[in-house]
N, CA, C and O atoms as a GROMACS GRO file, in nm:
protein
  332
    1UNK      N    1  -0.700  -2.135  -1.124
    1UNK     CA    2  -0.644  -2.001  -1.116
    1UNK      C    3  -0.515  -1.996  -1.197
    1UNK      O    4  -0.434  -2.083  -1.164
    2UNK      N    5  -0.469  -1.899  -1.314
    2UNK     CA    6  -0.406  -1.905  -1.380
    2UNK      C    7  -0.303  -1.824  -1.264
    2UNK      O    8  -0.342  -1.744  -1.179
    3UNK      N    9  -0.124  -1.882  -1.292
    3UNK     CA   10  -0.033  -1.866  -1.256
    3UNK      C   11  -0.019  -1.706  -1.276
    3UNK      O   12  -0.080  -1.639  -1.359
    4UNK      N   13   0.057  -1.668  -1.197
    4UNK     CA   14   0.141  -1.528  -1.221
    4UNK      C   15   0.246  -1.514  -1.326
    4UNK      O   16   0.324  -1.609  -1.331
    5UNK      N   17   0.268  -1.405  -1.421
    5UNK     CA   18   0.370  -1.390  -1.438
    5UNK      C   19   0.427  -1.246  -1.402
    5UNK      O   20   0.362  -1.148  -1.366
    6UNK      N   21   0.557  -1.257  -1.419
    6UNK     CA   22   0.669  -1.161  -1.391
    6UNK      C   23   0.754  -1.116  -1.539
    6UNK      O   24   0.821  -1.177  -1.622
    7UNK      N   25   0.713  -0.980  -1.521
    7UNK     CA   26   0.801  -0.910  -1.661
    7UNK      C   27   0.924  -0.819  -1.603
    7UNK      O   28   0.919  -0.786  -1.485
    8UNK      N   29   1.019  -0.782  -1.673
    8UNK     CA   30   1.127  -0.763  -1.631
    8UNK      C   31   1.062  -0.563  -1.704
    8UNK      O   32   1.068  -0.571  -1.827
    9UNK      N   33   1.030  -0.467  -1.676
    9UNK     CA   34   1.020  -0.331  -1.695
    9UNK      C   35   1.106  -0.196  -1.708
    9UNK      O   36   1.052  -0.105  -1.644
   10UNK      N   37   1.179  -0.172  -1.748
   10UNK     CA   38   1.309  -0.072  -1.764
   10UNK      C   39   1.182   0.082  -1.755
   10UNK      O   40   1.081   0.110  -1.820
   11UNK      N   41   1.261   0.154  -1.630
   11UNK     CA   42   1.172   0.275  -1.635
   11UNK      C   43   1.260   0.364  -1.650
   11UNK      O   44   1.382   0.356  -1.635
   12UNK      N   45   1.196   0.448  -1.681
   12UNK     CA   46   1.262   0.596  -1.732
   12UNK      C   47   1.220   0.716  -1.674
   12UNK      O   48   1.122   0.777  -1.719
   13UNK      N   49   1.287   0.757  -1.574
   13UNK     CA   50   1.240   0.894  -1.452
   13UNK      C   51   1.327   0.981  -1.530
   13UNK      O   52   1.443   0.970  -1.568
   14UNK      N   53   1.221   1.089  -1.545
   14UNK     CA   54   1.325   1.240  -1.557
   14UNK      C   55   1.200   1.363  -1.472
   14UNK      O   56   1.078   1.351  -1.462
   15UNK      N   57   1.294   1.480  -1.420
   15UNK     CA   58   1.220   1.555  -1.355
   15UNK      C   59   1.152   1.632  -1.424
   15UNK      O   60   1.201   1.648  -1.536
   16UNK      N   61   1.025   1.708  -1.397
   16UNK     CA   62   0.961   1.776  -1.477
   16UNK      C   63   1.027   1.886  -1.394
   16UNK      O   64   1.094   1.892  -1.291
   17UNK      N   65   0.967   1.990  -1.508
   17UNK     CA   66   0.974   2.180  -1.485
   17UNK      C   67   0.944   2.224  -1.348
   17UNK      O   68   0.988   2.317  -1.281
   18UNK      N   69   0.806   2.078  -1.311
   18UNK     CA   70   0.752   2.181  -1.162
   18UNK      C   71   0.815   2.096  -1.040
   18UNK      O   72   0.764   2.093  -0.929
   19UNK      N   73   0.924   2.031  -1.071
   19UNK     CA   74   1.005   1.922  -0.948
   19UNK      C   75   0.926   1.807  -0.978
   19UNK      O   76   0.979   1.696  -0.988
   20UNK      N   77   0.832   1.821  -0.989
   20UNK     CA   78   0.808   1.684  -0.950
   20UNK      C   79   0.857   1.553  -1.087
   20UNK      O   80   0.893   1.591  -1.199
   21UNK      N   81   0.850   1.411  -1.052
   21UNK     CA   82   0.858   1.291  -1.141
   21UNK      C   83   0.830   1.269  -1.232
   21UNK      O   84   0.722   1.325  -1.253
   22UNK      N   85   0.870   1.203  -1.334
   22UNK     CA   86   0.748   1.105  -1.430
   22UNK      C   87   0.839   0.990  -1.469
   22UNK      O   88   0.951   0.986  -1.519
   23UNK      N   89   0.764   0.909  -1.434
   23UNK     CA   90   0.836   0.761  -1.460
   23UNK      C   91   0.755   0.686  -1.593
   23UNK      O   92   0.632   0.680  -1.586
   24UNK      N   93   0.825   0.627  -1.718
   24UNK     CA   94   0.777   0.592  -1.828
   24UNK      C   95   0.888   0.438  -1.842
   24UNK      O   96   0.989   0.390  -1.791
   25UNK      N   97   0.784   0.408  -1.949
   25UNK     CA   98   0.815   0.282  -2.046
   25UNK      C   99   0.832   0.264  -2.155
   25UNK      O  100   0.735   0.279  -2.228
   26UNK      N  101   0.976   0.221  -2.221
   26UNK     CA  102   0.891   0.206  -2.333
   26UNK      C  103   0.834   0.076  -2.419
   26UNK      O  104   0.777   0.057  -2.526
   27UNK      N  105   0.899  -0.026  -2.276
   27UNK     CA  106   0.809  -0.139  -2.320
   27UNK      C  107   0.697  -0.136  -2.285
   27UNK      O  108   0.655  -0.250  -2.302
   28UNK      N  109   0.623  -0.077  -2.248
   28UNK     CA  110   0.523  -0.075  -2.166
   28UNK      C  111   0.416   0.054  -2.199
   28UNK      O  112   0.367   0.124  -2.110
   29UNK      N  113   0.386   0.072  -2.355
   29UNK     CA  114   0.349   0.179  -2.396
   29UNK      C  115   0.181   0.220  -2.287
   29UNK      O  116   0.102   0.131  -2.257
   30UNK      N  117   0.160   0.383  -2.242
   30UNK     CA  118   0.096   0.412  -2.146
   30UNK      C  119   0.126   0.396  -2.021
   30UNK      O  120   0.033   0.434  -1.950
   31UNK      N  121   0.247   0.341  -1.943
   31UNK     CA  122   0.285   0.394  -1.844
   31UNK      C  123   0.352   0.482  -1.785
   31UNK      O  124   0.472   0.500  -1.805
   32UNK      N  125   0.295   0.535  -1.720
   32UNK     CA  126   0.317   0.703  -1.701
   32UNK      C  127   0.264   0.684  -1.532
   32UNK      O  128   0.157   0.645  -1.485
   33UNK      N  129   0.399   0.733  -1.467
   33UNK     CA  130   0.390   0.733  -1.283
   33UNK      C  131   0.455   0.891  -1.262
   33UNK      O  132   0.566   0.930  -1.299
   34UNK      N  133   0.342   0.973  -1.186
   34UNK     CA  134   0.383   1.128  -1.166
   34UNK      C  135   0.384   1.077  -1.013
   34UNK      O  136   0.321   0.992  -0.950
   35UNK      N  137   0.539   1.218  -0.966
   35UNK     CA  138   0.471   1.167  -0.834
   35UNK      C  139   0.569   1.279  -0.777
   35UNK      O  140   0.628   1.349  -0.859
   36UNK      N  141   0.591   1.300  -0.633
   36UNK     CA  142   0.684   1.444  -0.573
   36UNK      C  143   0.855   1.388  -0.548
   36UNK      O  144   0.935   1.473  -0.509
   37UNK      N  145   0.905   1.241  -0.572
   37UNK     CA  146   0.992   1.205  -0.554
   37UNK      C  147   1.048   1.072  -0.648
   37UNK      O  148   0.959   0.997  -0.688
   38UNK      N  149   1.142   1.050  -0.674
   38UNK     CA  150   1.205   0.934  -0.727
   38UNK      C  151   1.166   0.803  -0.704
   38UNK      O  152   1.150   0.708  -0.780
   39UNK      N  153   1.144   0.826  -0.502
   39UNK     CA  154   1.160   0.696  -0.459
   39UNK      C  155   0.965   0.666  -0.480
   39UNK      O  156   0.927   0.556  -0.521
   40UNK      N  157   0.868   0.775  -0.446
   40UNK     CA  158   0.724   0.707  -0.476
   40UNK      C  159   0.731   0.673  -0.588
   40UNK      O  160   0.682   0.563  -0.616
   41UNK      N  161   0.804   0.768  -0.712
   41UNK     CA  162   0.773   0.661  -0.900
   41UNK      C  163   0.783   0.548  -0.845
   41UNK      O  164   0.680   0.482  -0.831
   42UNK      N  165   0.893   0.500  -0.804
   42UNK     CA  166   0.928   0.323  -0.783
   42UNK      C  167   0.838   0.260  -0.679
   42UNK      O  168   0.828   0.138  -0.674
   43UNK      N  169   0.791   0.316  -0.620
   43UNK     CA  170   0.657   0.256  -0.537
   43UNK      C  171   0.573   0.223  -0.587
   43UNK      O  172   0.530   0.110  -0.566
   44UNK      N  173   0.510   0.310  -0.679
   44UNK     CA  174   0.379   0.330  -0.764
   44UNK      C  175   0.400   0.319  -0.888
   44UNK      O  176   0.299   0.348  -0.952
   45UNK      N  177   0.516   0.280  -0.972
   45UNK     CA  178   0.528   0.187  -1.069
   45UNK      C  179   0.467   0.043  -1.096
   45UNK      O  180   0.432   0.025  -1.213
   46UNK      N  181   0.451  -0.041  -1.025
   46UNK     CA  182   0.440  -0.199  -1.033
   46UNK      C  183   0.276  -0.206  -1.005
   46UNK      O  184   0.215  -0.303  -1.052
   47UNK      N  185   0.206  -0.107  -0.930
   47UNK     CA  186   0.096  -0.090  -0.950
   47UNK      C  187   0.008  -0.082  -1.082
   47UNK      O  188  -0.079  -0.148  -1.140
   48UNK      N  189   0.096   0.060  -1.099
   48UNK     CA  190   0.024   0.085  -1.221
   48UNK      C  191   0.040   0.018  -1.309
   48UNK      O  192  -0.061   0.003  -1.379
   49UNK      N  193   0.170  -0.058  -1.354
   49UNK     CA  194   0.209  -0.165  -1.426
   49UNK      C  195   0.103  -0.229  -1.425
   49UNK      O  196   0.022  -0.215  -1.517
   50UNK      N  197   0.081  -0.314  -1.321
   50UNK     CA  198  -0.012  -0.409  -1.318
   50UNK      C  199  -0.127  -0.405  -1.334
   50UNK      O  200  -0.158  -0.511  -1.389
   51UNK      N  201  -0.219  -0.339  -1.317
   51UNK     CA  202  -0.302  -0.212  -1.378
   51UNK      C  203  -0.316  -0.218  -1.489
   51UNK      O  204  -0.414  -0.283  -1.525
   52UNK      N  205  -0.246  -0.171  -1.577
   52UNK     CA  206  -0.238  -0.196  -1.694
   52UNK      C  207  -0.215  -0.270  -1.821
   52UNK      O  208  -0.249  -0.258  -1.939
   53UNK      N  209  -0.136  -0.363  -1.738
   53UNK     CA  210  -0.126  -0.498  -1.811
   53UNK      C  211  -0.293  -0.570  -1.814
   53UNK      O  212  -0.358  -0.595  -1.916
   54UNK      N  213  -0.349  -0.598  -1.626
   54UNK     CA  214  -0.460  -0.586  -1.640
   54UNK      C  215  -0.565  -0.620  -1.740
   54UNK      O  216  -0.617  -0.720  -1.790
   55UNK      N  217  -0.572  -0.452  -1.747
   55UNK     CA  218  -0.690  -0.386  -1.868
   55UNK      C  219  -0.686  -0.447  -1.962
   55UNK      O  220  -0.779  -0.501  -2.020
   56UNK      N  221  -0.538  -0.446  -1.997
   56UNK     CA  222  -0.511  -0.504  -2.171
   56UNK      C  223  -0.577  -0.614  -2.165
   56UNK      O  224  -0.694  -0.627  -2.201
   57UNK      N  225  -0.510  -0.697  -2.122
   57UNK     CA  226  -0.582  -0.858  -2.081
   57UNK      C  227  -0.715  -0.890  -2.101
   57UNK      O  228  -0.762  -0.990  -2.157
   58UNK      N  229  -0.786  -0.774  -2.038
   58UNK     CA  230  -0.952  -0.768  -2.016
   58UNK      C  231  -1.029  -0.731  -2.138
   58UNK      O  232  -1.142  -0.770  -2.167
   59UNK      N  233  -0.930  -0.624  -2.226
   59UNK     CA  234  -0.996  -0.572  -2.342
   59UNK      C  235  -0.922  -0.663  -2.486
   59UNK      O  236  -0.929  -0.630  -2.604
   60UNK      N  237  -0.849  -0.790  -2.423
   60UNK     CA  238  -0.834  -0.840  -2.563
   60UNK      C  239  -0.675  -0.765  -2.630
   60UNK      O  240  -0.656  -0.771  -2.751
   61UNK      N  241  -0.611  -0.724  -2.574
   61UNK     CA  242  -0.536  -0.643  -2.620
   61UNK      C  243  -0.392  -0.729  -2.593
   61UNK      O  244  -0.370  -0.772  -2.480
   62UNK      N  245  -0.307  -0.750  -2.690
   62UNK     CA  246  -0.169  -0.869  -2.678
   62UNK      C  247  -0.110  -0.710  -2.589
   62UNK      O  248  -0.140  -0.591  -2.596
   63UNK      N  249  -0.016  -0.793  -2.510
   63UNK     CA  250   0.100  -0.764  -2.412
   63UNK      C  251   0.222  -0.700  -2.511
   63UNK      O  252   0.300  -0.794  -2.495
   64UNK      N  253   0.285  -0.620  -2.590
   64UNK     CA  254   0.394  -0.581  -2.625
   64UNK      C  255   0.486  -0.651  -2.618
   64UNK      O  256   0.510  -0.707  -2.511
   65UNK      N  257   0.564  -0.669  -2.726
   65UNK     CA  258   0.656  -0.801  -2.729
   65UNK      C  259   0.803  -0.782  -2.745
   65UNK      O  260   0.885  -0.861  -2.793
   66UNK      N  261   0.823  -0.633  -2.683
   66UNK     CA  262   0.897  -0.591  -2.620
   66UNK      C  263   0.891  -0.647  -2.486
   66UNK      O  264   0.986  -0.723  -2.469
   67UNK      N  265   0.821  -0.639  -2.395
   67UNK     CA  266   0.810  -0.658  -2.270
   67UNK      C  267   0.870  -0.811  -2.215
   67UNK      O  268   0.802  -0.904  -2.259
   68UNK      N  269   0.963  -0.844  -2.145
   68UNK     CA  270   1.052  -0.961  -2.092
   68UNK      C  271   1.010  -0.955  -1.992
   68UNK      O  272   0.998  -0.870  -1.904
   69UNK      N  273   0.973  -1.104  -2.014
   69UNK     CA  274   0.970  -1.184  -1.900
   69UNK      C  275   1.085  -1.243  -1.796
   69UNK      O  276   1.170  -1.327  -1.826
   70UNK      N  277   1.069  -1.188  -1.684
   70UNK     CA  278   1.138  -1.204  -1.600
   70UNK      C  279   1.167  -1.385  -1.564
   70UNK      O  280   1.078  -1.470  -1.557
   71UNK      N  281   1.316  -1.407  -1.544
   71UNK     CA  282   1.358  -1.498  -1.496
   71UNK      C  283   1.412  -1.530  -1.351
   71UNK      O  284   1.457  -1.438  -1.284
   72UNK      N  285   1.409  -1.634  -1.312
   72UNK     CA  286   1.455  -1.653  -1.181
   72UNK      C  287   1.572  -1.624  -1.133
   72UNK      O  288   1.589  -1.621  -1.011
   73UNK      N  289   1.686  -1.593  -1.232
   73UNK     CA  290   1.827  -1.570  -1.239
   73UNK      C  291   1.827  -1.410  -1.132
   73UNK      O  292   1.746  -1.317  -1.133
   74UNK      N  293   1.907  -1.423  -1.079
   74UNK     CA  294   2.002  -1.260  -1.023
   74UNK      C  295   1.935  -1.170  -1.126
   74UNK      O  296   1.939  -1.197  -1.246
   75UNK      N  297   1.862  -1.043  -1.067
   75UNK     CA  298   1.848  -0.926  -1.130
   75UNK      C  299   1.949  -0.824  -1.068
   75UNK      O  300   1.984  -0.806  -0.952
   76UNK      N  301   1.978  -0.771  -1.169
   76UNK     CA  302   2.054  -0.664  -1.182
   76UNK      C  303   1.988  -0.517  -1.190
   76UNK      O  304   1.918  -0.486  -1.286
   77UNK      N  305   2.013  -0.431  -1.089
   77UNK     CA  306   1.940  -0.308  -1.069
   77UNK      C  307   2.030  -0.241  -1.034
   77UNK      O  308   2.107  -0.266  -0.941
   78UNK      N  309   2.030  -0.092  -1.143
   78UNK     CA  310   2.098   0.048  -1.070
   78UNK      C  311   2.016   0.135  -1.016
   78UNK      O  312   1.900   0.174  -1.029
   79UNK      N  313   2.147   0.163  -0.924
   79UNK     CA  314   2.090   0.238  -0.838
   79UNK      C  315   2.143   0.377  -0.810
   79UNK      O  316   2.248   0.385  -0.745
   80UNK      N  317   2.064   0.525  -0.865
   80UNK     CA  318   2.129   0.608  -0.844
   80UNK      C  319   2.134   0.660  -0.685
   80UNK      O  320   2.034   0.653  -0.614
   81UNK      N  321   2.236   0.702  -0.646
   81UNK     CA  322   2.291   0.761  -0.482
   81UNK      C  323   2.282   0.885  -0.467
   81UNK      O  324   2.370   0.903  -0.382
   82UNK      N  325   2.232   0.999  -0.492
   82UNK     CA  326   2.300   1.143  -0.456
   82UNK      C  327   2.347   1.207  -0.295
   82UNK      O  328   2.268   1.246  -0.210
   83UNK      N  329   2.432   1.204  -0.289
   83UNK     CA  330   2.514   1.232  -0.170
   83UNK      C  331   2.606   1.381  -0.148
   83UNK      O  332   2.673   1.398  -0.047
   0.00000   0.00000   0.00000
């Protein structure tokens, strides 16, 4: 059984016209997460990620070489608050 790996993914949420989400990549060309809140994009991000990495895999298709591989080191994540 081949090992796991871990990529490090920078997403990009902005709201659409009708409220709702869209969470994108652009290492990660075709990911696209719609959803009614901020916090489901980030739920249903790593899915679809994975998902899609997936496919590629299956259809022969190299991984974007943009895309970093995650290290064991401290990740660093912002976090927006609205209060």
């Amino acid at each position: 059984m081949a090992s796991k790996k871990s990529y490090l993914l920078p997403l990009r949420i902005e709201r659409l016209e009708d409220g709702r989400y869209l969470g994108r990549s652009l290492r990660l060309p075709g990911l696209n997460v719609e959803a009614d809140s901020v916090e489901e994009v980030l739920r249903l991000a790593p899915r679809v990620a994975r998902s899609l990495i997936a496919a590629m895999r299956s259809k022969g298709v190299p991984l974007p070489r943009e895309l970093l591989k995650a290290t064991k080191a401290p990740l660093r994540v912002q976090v927006l608050v609205a209060v």
